[in-house]
Structures are given as structure tokens and as C-alpha cells.
C-alpha positions as CSV (number, residue, x, y, z in Angstrom):
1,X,-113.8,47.5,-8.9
2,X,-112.4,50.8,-10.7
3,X,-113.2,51.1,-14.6
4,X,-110.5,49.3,-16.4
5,X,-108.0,51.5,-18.2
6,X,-108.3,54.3,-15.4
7,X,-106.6,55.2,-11.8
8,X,-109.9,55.0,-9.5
9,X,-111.0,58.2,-8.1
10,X,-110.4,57.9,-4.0
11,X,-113.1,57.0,-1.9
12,X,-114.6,60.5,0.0
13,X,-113.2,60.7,3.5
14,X,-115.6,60.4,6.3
15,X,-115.2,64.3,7.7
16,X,-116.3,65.0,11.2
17,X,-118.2,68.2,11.4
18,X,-116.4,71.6,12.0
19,X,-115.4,71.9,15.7
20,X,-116.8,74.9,17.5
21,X,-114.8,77.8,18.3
22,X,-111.7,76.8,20.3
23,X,-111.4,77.9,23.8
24,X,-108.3,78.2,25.5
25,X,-108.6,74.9,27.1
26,X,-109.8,72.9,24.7
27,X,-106.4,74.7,22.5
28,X,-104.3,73.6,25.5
29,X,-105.8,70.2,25.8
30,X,-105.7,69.2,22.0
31,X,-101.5,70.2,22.1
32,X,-100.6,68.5,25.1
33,X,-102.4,65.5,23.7
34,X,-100.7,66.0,20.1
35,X,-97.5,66.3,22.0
36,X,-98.3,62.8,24.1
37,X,-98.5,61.0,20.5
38,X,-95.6,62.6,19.4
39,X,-93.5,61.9,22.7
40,X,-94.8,57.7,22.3
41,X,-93.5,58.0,18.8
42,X,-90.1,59.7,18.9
43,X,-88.1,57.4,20.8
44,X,-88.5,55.0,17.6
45,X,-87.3,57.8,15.1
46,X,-85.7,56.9,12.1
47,X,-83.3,60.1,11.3
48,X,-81.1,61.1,9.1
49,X,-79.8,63.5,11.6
50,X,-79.1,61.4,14.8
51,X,-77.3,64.4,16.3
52,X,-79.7,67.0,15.9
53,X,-82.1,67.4,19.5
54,X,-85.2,66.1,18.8
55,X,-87.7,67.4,20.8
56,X,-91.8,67.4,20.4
57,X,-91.3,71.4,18.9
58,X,-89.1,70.1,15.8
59,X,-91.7,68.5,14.2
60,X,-94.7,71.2,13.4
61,X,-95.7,69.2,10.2
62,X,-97.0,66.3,12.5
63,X,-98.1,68.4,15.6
64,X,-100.5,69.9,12.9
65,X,-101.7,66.4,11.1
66,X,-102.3,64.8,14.9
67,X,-103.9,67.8,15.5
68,X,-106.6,67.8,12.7
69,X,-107.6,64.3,14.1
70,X,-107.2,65.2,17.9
71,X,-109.4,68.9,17.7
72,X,-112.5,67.3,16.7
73,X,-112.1,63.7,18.6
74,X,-111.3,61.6,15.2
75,X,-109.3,58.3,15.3
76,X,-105.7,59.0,14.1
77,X,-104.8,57.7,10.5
78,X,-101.1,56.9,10.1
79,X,-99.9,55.9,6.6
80,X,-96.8,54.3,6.4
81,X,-95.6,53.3,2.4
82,X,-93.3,50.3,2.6
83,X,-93.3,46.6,3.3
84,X,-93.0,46.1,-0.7
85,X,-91.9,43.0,-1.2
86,X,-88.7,40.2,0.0
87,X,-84.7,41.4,-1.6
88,X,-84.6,39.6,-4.6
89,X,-80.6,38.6,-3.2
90,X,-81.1,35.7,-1.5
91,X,-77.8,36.2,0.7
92,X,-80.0,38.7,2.4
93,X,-83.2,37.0,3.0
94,X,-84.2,33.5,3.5
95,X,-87.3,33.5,0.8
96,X,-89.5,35.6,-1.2
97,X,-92.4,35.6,1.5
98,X,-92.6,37.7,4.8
99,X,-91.2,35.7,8.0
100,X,-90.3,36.9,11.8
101,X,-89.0,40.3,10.6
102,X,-92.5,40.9,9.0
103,X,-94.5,39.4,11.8
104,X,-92.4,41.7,14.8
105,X,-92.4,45.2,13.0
106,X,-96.4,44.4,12.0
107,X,-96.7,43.6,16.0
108,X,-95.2,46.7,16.7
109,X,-96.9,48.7,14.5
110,X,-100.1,47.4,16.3
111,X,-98.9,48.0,19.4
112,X,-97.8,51.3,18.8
113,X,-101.2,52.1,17.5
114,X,-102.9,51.0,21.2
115,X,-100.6,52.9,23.0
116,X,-101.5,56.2,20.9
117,X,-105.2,54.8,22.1
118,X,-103.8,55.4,25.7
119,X,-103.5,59.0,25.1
120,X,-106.0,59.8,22.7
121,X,-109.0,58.3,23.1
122,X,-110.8,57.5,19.9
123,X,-107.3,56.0,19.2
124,X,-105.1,55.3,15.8
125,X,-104.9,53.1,13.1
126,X,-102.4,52.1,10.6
127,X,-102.4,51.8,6.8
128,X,-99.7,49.5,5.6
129,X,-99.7,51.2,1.9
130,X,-97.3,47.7,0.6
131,X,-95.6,49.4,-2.8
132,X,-93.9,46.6,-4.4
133,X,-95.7,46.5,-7.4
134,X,-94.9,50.2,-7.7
135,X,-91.2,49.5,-8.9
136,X,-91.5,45.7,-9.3
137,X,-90.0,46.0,-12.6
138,X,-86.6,47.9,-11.6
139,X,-85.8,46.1,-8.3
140,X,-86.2,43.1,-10.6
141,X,-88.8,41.3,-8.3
142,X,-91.3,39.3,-10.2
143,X,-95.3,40.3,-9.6
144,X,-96.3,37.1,-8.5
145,X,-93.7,37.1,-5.9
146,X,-95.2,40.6,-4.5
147,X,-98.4,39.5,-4.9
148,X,-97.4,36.1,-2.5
149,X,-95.8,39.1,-0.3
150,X,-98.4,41.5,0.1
151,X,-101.4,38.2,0.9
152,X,-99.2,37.1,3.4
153,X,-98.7,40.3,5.3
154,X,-102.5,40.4,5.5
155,X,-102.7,36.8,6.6
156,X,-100.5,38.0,9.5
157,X,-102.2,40.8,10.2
158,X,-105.9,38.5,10.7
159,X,-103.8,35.8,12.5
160,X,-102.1,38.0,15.0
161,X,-105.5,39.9,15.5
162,X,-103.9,42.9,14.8
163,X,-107.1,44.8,14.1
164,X,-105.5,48.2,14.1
165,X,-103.7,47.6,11.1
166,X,-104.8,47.6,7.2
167,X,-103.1,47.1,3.9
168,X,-103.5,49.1,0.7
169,X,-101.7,48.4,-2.7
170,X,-102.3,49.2,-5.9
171,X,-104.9,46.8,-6.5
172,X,-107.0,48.7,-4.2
173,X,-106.6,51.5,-6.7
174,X,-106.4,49.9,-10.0
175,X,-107.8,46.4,-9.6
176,X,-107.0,43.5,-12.1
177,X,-105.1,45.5,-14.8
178,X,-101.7,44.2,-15.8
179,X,-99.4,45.1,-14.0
180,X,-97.1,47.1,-16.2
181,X,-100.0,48.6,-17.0
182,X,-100.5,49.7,-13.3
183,X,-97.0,51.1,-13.3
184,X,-97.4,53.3,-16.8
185,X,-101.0,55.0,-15.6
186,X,-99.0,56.1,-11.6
187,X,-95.8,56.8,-13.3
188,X,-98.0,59.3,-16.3
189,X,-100.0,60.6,-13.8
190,X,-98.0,61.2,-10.9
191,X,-93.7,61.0,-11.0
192,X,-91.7,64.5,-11.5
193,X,-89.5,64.1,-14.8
194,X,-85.9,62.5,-14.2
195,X,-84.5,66.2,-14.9
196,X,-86.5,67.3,-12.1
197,X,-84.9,64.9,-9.8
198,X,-81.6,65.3,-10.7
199,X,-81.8,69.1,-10.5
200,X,-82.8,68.1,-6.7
201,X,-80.1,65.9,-6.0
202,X,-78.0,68.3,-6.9
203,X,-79.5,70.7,-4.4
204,X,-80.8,69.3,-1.9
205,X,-79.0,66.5,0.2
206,X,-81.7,64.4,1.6
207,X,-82.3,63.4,-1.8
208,X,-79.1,62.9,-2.4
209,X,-78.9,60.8,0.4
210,X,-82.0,59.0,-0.6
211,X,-80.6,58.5,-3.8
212,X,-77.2,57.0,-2.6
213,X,-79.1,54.5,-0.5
214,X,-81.4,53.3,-3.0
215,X,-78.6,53.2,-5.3
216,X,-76.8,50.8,-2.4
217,X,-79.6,48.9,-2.1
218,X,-80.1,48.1,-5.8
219,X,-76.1,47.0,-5.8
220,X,-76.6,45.0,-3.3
221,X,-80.0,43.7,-4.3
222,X,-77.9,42.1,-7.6
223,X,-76.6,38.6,-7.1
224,X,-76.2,37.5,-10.5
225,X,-75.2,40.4,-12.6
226,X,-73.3,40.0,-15.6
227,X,-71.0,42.6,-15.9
228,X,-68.1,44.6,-13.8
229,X,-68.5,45.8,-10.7
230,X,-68.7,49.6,-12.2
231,X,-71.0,48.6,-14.6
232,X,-73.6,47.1,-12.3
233,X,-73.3,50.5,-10.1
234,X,-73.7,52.6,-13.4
235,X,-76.7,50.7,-13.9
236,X,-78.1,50.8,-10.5
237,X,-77.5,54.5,-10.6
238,X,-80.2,54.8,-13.3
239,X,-82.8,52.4,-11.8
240,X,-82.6,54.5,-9.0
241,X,-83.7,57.3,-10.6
242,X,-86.6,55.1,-11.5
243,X,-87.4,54.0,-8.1
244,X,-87.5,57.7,-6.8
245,X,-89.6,58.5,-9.3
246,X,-92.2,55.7,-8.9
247,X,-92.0,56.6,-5.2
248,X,-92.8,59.9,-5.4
249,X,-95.9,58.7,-7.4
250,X,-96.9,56.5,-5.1
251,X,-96.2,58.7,-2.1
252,X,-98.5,61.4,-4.2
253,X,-101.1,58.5,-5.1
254,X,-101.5,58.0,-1.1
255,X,-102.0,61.4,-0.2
256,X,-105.0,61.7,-3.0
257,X,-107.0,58.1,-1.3
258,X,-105.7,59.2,2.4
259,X,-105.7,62.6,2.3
260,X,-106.1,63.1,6.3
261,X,-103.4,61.0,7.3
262,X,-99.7,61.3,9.4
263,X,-97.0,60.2,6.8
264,X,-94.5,58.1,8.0
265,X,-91.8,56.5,6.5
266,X,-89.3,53.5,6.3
267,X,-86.5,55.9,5.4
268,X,-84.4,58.0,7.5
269,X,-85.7,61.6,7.6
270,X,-84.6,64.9,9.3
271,X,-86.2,66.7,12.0
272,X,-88.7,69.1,11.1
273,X,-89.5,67.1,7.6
274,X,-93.1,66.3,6.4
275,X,-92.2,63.2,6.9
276,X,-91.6,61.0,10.1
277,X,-88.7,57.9,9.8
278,X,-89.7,55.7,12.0
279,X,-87.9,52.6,12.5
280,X,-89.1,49.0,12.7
281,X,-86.6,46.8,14.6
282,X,-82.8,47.1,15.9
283,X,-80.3,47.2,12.8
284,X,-76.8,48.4,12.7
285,X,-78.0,50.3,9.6
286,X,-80.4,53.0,9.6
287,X,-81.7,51.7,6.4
288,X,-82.1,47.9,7.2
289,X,-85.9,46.5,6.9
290,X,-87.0,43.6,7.2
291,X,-87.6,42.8,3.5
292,X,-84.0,43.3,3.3
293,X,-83.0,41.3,5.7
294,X,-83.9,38.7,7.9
295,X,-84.1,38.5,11.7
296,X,-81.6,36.8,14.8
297,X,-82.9,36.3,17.8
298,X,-80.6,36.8,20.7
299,X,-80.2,35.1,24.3
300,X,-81.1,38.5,26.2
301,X,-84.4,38.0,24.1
302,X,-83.6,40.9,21.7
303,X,-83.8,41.1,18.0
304,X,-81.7,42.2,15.0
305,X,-81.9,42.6,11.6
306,X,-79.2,41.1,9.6
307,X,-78.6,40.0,6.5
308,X,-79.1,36.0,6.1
309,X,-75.2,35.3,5.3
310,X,-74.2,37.0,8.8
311,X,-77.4,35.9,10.8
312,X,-76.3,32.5,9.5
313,X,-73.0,32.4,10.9
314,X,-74.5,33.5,14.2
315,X,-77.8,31.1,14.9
316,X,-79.3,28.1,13.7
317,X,-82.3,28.3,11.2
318,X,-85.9,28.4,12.7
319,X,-89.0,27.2,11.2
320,X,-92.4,28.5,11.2
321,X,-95.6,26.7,9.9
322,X,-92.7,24.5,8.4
323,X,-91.0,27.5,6.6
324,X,-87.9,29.2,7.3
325,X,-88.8,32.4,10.1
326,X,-85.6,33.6,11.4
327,X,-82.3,32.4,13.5
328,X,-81.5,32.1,16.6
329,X,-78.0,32.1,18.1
330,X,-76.7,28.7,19.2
């Protein structure tokens, strides 16, 4: 348990010792294995620039991260932030606990992890670094709901034996503390000022585009708001801020416990970024996840994420353990 009132120092990482001198085979054999990795993960690319080319030599942040796990025979670590908790909108998902979305993408996750093991060896594993409690407050989800969230994926994860696959949250790093007070000490120690961020925005358009979605995604989130229509999207506008910020802490927070890791990411990101989009299931959207959704299960035995209101005119409701999992057309 970390000392109450204090972000617990990370946990020193298990360090292989320092390869001999690399010959030119063993240079040759560590990129064309880094480059297998990279080939198994690329067809499920999230991108924010769907008509860029794509090929293994656009993405030199992640052939060098595989590679400092591949050189001296290491299991891979992927770290992937998300899986935070359900839409608090229920005309999007059909409770506040993980169902069939949840269940697939973890499966895939697991299974994408074994088939890195086909090329590398020592293999990969995955941290599920669950961030709901990060921004609980300003995607108005309440903690015991995320806490409900965040147990369940785990209880997935033991009963689908999907051994390659962990989750961290920040009571891994802060234990029992309130919550809020969870929030202040990451936020203090770790988010860039909202000047900062808007000086980005301004200049840089994946955050812009990041900030636009979020911003959608909070509007959308909202079912029983108040207020005008413009008034809901100025107020979503600054909660966004918010949520950037928070996620920037928590994405700096992860690289301080899991510092040799290969980030990847729920969001849509451009080739050559340091981080890799990766995407969990079929969606019309590039920015539909599970939590914001819910799943329909097709006759050709595909799946899509929808929201519930449209799955719901398409299928018929589908229990689980005697809760509601995901539709299936009629």
C-alpha cells in the first residue's frame, strides 16, 4: 500500500543485463523480428490519417520500443490507457458494467498478444492501464460505477483465461485515498496548464482533433442537460480541456510505473506518432469504443459497435449471466 497523502514511487523494472556487442546478424535478426510485430499489429491501426501508406518504416518510435525488448530476448510490454469506465448516456450503452463489447476487444487483445508470441519468442503482454477514475468527475460518471467497471474487466480477464492481460488503475498507484483526492495529487503533479493546451490546439492539429472529439463525446455523453443546445457544447468545450489535461497526466503517470513499454492508444493517431491507434472492434466511427457503445452481432458472424438506440432497432436484446450483453439481428 503507498503512504497515504503521496503518489507511490513506481516499482523498479526488472532490467535484463546489457546485450553484448551486436553483430550484423544478430542487428538483422532483432529488425526483421521488430518488423514481424509491427506487420501483426498494423492491419488493426487506428489512424487519423487513413490515406497516408502505412508501411513497417513509418513508425520508428515503435520499431525502437519493440526493439529494446527484442535485442536482449525480453517479453514485450504493451500499455494501452483506456477501457475507463461505461457512457454515462444510456442511449449508448445498455448499463454501467462492461458486456460483449468489453469481453471481444479484451479477447483480442489476448489474442493479439499470442500471436506477437509467434514471432518473438519470449512473447508479449498487455497492461490494461483502465483511467476512469482519472476524469470521473468531468465525464460525470460516478466512482463507484468505475470502480464496478474496472472489477469486472478483471473478472473477465480470470474467466476467459486471458493470462496475457493485466489491469492497472489508480489504485495501484494511490491506494485507498478518496478519490478526488486521487485526481488533485495526478492533476498537481503531472497535467500541462490549460494555457499550454490551448497554445497547442492552436498549433498543432492532432490535438485539435483530439480536442474536437472529446468535446463530441462529452456532448453526446449528456442526456439530461439543462440548458440550450450551445450552452451544453460551451460547457463541454471546457470539460474537455479538463479531460486532456487529466490524460496527459495519466498518460505521464504510465510512463514513470511502465517506463519500458509500447504505448498504444484507443484514439486515432498518425503515422509516425509515439503513439500507436489501434483499434478494438468494427465501428463506422474511428472513435467508437466499446464503453461508448454497445455491440450487434451480425448473421455473417461479424460484430459492430453501435450505439444502443441503433443496435436496438437492428437486433433483439441478449443476456449474459442474466444481464444485458449485446444484440443480435433478428
Amino acid at each position: 500500500m503507498p503512504p497515504v497523502g503521496a503518489i507511490a514511487a513506481p516499482e523498479p523494472s526488472a532490467q535484463s543485463q546489457p546485450p553484448a556487442a551486436p553483430t550484423p546478424q544478430t542487428t538483422d535478426r532483432v529488425e526483421r523480428t521488430c518488423a514481424a510485430v509491427l506487420e501483426l499489429l498494423l492491419p488493426h491501426r487506428r489512424a487519423s490519417d487513413p490515406e497516408s501508406p502505412a508501411a513497417v518504416e513509418a513508425f520508428p518510435h515503435q520499431l525502437r520500443q519493440l526493439a529494446s525488448f527484442v535485442a536482449v530476448g525480453d517479453p514485450i510490454v504493451f500499455t494501452l490507457p483506456g477501457f475507463p469506465c461505461k457512457s454515462p448516456n444510456p442511449a449508448k450503452v445498455l448499463s454501467h458494467l462492461p458486456d460483449e463489447g468489453e469481453r471481444l476487444s479484451l479477447g483480442f487483445l489476448d489474442e493479439l498478444c499470442a500471436a506477437v508470441g509467434e514471432v518473438h519468442q519470449p512473447g508479449a503482454r498487455m497492461v490494461i492501464c483502465s483511467d476512469g477514475h482519472v476524469f470521473g468527475d468531468l465525464i460525470r460518471v460516478p466512482d463507484a460505477h468505475i470502480d464496478a467497471y474496472s472489477d469486472e474487466l478483471k473478472a473477465i480477464i480470470q474467466r476467459e483465461e486471458l493470462r496475457r492481460l493485466s489491469v492497472f488503475d489508480l489504485r495501484d498507484v494511490l491506494g485507498d485515498l478518496p478519490h478526488d483526492e486521487k485526481r488533485r495529487q495526478v492533476h498537481e503533479r503531472y497535467a500541462p496548464t490549460v494555457d499550454q493546451l490551448r497554445a497547442e490546439i492552436r498549433s498543432d492539429v492532432d490535438t485539435e482533433r483530439l480536442y474536437c472529439g472529446i468535446t463530441r463525446f462529452l456532448v453526446d455523453d449528456t442526456a439530461d442537460f439543462p440548458g440550450s443546445r450551445s450552452a451544453l457544447q460551451r460547457e463541454c468545450r471546457r470539460r474537455a480541456y479538463g479531460v486532456i489535461q487529466r490524460s496527459r497526466a495519466w498518460g505521464d503517470l504510465i510512463a514513470d510505473h511502465h517506463p519500458r513499454s509500447v504505448r498504444l492508444s484507443i484514439h486515432p493517431q498518425r503515422r509516425g506518432a509515439a503513439k500507436f491507434g489501434i483499434s478494438l472492434l468494427d465501428s463506422p466511427d474511428a472513435w467508437t469504443t466499446p464503453w461508448h457503445s454497445c455491440v450487434l452481432h451480425r448473421p455473417d458472424g461479424s460484430w459492430e459497435l453501435l450505439k444502443r438506440q441503433a443496435a436496438e432497432q437492428a437486433g433483439r436484446l441478449v443476456l449474459r449471466d442474466g444481464r444485458p450483453s449485446h444484440y443480435e439481428t433478428r
